[in-house]
DRENBA-976567 format. One record per residue: residue number from 1; residue in three letters; x negated, y, z of N, C-alpha, C, O in turn. Coordinates in nm, 4 decimals, always signed. Layout:
<atoms>
NUM;Ala;X;Y;Z;X;Y;Z;X;Y;Z;X;Y;Z
...
</atoms>
This chain:
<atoms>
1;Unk;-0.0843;-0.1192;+0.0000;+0.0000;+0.0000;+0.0000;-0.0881;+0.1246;+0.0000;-0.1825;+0.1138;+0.0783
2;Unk;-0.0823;+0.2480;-0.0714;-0.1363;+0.3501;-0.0933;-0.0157;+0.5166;-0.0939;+0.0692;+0.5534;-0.1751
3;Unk;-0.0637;+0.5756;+0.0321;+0.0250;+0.6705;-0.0120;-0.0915;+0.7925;-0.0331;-0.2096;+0.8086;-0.0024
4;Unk;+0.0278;+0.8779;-0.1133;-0.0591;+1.0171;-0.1263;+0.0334;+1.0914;-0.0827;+0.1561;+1.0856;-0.0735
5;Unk;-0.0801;+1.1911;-0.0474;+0.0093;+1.3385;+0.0238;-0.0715;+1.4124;-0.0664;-0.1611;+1.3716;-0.1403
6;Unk;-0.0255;+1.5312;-0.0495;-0.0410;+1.6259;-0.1487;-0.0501;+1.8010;-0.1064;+0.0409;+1.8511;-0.0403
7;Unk;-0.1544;+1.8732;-0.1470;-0.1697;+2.0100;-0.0435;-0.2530;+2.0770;-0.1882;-0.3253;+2.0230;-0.2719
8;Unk;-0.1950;+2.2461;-0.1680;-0.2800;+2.2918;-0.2594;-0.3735;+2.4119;-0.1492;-0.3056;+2.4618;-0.0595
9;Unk;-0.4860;+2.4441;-0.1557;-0.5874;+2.5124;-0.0959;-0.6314;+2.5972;-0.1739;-0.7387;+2.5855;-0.2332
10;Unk;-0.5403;+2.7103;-0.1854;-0.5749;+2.8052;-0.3244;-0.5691;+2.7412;-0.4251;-0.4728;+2.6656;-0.4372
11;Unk;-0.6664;+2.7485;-0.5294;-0.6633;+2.6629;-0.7037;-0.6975;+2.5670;-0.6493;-0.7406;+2.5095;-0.7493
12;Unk;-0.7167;+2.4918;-0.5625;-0.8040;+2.3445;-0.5265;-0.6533;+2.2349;-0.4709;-0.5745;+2.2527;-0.3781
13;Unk;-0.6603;+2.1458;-0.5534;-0.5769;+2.0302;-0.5138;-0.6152;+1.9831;-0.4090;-0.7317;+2.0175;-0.3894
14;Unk;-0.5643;+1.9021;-0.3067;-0.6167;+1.7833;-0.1985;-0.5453;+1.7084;-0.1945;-0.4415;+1.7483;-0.1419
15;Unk;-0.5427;+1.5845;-0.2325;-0.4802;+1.4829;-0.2292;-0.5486;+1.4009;-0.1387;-0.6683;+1.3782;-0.1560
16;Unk;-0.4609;+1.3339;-0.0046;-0.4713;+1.2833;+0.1288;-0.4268;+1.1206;+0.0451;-0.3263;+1.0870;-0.0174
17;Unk;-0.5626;+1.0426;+0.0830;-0.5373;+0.9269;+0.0046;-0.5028;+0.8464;+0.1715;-0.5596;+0.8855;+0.2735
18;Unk;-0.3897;+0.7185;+0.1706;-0.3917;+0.6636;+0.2936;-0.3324;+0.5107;+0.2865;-0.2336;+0.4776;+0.2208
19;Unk;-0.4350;+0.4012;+0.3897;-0.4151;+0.2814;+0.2894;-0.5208;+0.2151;+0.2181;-0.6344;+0.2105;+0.2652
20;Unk;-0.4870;+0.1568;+0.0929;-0.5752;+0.0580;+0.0301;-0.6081;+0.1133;-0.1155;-0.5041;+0.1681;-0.1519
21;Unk;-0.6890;+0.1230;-0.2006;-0.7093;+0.1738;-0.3011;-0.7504;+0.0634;-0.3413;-0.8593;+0.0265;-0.2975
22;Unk;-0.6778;-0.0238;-0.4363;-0.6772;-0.1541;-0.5088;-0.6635;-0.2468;-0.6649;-0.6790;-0.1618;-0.7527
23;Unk;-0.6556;-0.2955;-0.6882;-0.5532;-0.3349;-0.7956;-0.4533;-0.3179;-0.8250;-0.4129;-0.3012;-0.9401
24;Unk;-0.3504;-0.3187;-0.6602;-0.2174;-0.3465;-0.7172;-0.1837;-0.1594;-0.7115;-0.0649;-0.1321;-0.7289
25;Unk;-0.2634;-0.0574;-0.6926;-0.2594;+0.0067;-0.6313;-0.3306;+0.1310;-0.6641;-0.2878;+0.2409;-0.6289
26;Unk;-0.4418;+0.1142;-0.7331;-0.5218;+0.2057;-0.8329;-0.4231;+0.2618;-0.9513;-0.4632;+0.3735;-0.9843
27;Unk;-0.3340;+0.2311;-1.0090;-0.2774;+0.3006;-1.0996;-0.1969;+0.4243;-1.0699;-0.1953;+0.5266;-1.1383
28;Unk;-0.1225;+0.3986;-0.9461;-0.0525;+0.5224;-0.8701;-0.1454;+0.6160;-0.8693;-0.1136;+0.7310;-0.8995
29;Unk;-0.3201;+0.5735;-0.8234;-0.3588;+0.7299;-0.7895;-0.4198;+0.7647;-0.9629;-0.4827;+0.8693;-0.9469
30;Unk;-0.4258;+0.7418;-1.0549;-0.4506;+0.6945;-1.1863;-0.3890;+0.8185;-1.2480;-0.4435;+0.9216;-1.2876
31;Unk;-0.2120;+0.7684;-1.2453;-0.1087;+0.8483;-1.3056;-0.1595;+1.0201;-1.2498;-0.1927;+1.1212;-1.3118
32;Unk;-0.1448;+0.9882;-1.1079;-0.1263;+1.1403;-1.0207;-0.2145;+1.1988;-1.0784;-0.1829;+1.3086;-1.1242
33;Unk;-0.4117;+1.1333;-1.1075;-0.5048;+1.2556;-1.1307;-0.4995;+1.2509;-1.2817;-0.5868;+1.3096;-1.3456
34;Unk;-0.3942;+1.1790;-1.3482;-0.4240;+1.2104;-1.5207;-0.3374;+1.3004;-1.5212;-0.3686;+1.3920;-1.5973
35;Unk;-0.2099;+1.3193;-1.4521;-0.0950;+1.4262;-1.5030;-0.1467;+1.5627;-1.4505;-0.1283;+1.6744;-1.4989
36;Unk;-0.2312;+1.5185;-1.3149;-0.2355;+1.6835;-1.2499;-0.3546;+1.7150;-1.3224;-0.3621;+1.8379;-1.3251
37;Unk;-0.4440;+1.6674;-1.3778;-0.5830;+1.7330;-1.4843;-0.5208;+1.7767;-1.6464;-0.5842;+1.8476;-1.7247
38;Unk;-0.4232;+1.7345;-1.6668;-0.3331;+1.6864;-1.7824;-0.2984;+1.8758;-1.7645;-0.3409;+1.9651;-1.8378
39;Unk;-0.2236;+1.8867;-1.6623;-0.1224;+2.0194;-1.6309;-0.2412;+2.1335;-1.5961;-0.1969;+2.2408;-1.5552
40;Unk;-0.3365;+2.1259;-1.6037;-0.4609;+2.1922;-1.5813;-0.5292;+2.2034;-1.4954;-0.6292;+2.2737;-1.5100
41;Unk;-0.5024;+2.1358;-1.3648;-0.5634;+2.0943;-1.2112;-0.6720;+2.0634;-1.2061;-0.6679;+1.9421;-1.1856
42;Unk;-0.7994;+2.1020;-1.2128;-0.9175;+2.0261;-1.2509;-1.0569;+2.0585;-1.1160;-1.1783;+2.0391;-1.1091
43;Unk;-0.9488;+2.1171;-1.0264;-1.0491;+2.1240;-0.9046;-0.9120;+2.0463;-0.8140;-0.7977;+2.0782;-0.7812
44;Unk;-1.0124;+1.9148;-0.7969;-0.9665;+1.7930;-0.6841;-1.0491;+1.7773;-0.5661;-1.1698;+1.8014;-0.5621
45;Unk;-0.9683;+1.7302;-0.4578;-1.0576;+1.7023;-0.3449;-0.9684;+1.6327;-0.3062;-0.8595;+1.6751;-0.2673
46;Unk;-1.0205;+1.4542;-0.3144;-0.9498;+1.3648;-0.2539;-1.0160;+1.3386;-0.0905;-1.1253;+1.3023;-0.0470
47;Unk;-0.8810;+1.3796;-0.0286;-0.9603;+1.3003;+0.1321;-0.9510;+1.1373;+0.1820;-0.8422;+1.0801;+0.1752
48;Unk;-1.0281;+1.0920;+0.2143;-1.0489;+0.9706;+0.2013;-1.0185;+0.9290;+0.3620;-1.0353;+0.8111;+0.3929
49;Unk;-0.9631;+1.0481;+0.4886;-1.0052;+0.9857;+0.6013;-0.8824;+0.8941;+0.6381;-0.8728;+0.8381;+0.7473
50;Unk;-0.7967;+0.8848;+0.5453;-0.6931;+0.7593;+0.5990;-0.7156;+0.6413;+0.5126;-0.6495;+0.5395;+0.5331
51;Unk;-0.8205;+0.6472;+0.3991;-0.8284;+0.5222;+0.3736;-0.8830;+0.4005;+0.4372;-0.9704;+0.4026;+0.5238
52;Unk;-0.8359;+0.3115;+0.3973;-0.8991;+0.1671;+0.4904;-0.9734;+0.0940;+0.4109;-1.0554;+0.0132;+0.4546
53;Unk;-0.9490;+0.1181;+0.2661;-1.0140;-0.0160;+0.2047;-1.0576;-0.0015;+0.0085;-0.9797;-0.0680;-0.0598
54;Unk;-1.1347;+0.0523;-0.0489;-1.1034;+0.0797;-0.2117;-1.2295;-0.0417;-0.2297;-1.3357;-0.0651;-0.1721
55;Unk;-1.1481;-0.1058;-0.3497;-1.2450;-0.2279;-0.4418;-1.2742;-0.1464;-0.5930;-1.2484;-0.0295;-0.6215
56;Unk;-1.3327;-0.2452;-0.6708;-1.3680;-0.2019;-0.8002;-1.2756;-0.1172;-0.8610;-1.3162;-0.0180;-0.9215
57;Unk;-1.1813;-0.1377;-0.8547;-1.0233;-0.0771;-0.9653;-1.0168;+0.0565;-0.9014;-1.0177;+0.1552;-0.9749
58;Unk;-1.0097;+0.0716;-0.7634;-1.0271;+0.2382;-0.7532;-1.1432;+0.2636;-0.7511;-1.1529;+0.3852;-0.7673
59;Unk;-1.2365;+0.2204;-0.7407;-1.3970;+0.2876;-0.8158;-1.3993;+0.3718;-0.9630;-1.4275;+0.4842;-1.0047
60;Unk;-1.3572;+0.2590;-1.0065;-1.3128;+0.3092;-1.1509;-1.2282;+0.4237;-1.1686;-1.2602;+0.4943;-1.2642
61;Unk;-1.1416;+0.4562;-1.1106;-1.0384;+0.5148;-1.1257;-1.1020;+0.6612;-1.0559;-1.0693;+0.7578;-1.1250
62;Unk;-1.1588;+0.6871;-0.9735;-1.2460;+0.7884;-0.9032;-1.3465;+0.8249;-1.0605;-1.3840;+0.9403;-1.0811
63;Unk;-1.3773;+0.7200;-1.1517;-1.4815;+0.7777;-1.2275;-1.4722;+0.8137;-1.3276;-1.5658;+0.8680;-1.3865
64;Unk;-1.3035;+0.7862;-1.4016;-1.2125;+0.8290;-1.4705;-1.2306;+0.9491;-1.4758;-1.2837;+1.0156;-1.5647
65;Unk;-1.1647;+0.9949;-1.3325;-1.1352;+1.1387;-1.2627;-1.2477;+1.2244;-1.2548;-1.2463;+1.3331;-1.3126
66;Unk;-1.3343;+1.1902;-1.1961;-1.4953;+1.2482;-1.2083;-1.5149;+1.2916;-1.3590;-1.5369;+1.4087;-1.3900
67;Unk;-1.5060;+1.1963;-1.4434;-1.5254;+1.2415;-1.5959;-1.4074;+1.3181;-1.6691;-1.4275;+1.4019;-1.7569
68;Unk;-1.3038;+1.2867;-1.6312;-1.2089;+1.4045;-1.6759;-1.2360;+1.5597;-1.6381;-1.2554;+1.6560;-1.7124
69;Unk;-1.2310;+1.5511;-1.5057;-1.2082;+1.7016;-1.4573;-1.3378;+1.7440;-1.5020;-1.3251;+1.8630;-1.5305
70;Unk;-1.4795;+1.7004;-1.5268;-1.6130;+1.7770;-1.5368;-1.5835;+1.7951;-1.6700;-1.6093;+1.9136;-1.6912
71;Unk;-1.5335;+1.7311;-1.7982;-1.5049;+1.7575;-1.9416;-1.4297;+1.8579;-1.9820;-1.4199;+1.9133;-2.0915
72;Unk;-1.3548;+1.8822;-1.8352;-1.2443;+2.0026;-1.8358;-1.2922;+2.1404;-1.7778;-1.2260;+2.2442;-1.7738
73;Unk;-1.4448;+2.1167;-1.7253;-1.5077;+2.2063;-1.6417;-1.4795;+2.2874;-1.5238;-1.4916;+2.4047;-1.4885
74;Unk;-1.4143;+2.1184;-1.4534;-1.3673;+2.0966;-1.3362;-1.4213;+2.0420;-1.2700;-1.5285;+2.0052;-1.3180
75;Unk;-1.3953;+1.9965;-1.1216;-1.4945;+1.8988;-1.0729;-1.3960;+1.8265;-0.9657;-1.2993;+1.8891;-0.9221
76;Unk;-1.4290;+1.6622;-0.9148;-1.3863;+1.6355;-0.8586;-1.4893;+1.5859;-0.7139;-1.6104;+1.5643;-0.7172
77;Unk;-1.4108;+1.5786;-0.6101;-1.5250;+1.6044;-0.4663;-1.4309;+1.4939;-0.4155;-1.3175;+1.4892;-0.4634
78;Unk;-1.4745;+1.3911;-0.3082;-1.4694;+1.2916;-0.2202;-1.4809;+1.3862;-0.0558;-1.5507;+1.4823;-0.0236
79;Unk;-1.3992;+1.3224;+0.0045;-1.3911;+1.3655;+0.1361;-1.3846;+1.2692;+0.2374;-1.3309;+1.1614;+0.2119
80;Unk;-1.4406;+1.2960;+0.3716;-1.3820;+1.2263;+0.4683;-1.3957;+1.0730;+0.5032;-1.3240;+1.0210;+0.5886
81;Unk;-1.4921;+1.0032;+0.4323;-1.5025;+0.8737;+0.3930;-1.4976;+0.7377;+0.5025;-1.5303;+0.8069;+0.5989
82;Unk;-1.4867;+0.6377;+0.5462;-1.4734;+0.6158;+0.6626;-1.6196;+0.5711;+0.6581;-1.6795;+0.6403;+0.5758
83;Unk;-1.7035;+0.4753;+0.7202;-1.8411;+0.4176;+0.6638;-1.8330;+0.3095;+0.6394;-1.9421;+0.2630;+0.6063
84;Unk;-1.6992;+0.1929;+0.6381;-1.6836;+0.1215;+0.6007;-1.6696;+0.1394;+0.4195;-1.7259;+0.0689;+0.3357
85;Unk;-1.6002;+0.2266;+0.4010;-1.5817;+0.2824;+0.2617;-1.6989;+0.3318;+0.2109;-1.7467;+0.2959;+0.1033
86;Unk;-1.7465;+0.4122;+0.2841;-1.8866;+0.5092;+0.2381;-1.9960;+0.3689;+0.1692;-2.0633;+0.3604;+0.0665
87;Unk;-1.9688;+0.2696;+0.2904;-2.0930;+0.1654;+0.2188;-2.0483;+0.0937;+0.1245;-2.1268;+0.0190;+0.0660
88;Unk;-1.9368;+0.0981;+0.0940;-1.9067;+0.0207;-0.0534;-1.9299;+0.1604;-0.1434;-1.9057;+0.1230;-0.2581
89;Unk;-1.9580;+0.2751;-0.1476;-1.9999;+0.3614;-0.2922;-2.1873;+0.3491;-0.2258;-2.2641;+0.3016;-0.3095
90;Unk;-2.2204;+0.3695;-0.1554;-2.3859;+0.3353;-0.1307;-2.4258;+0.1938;-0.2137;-2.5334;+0.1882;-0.2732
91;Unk;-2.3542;+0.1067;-0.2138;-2.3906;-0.0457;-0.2606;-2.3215;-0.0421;-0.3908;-2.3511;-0.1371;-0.4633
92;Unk;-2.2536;+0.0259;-0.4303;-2.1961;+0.0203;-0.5853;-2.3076;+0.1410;-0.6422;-2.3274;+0.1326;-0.7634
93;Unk;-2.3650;+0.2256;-0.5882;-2.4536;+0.3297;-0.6361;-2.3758;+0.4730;-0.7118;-2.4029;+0.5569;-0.7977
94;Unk;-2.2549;+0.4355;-0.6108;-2.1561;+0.5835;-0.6586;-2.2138;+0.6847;-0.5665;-2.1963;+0.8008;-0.6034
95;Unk;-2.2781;+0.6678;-0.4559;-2.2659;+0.7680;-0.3588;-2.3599;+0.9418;-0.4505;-2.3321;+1.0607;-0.4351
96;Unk;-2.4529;+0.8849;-0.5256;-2.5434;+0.9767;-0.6546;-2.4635;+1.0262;-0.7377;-2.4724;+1.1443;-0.7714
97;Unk;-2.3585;+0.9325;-0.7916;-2.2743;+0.9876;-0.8939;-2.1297;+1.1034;-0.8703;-2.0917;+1.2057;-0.9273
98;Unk;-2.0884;+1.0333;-0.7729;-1.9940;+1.1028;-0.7205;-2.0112;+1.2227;-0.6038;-2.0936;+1.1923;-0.5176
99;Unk;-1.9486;+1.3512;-0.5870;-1.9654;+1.4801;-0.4912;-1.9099;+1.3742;-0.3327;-1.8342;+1.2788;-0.3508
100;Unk;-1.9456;+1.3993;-0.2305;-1.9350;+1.3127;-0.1689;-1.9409;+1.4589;-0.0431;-2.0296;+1.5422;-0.0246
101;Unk;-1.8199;+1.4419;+0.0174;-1.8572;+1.5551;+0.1692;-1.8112;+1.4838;+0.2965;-1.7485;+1.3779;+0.2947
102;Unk;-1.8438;+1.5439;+0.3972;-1.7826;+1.5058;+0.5191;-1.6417;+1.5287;+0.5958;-1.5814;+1.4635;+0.6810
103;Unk;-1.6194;+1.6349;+0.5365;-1.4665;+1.6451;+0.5818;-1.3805;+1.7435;+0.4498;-1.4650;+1.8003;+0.3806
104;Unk;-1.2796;+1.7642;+0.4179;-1.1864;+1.8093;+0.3721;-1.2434;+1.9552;+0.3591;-1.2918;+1.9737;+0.2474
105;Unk;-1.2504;+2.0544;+0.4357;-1.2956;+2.1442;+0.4622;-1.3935;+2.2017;+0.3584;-1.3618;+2.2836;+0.2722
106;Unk;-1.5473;+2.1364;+0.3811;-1.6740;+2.0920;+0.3087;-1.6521;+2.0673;+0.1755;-1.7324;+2.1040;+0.0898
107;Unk;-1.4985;+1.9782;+0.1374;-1.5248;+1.9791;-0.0117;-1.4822;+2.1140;-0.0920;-1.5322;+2.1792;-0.1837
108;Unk;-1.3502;+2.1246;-0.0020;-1.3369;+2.2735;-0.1025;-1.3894;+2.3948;-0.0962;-1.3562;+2.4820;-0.1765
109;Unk;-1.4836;+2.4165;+0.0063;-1.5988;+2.4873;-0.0250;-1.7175;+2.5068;-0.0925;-1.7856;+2.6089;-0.1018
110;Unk;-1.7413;+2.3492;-0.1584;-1.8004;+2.3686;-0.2394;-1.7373;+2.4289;-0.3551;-1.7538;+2.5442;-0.3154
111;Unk;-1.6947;+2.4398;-0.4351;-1.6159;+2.4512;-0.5322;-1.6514;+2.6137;-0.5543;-1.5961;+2.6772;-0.6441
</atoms>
């Protein structure tokens, strides 16, 4: 199960990811960041501190998003990660590829 919540922070999206980021389950957040980059949204900051669990299929789906919004000369930022999560992008070798912050806050300041 995966829910999203949803907050805008000035031009900056935040989408509150909470749950499992999966197979059965990666397409929901899929749709959300193709329509909202689609509608011109291209500064994201997903917070990650309610997730429990993302496998390959939302990896992918994070790198989708990463490559959309930067083509759009946008960017997308990771938040909040738990370290159970954090060490599955350290061991997949996303943690280099992907903007990666510590809290919610941190990401949309970068921006």
């Amino acid at each position: 199960m995966l829910k999203i919540s949803e907050r805008k922070q000035g031009d900056i999206l935040v989408l509150g990811l909470e749950g499992r980021l999966d197979a059965s389950t990666s397409s929901t957040l899929e749709t959300r960041l193709s329509g909202s980059i689609a509608s011109g949204q291209i500064k994201i900051v997903l917070d990650f501190s309610s997730l429990d669990y993302i496998s390959s299929a939302g990896l992918r789906v994070l790198l989708m998003g990463a490559k959309r919004t930067k083509n759009a000369s946008g960017k997308l930022a990771l938040a909040g990660l738990k370290s159970h999560v954090r060490e599955v992008f350290d061991i997949a070798g996303f943690s280099s590829i992907l903007s990666i912050f510590s809290s919610p806050d941190e990401a949309t300041n970068s921006f």
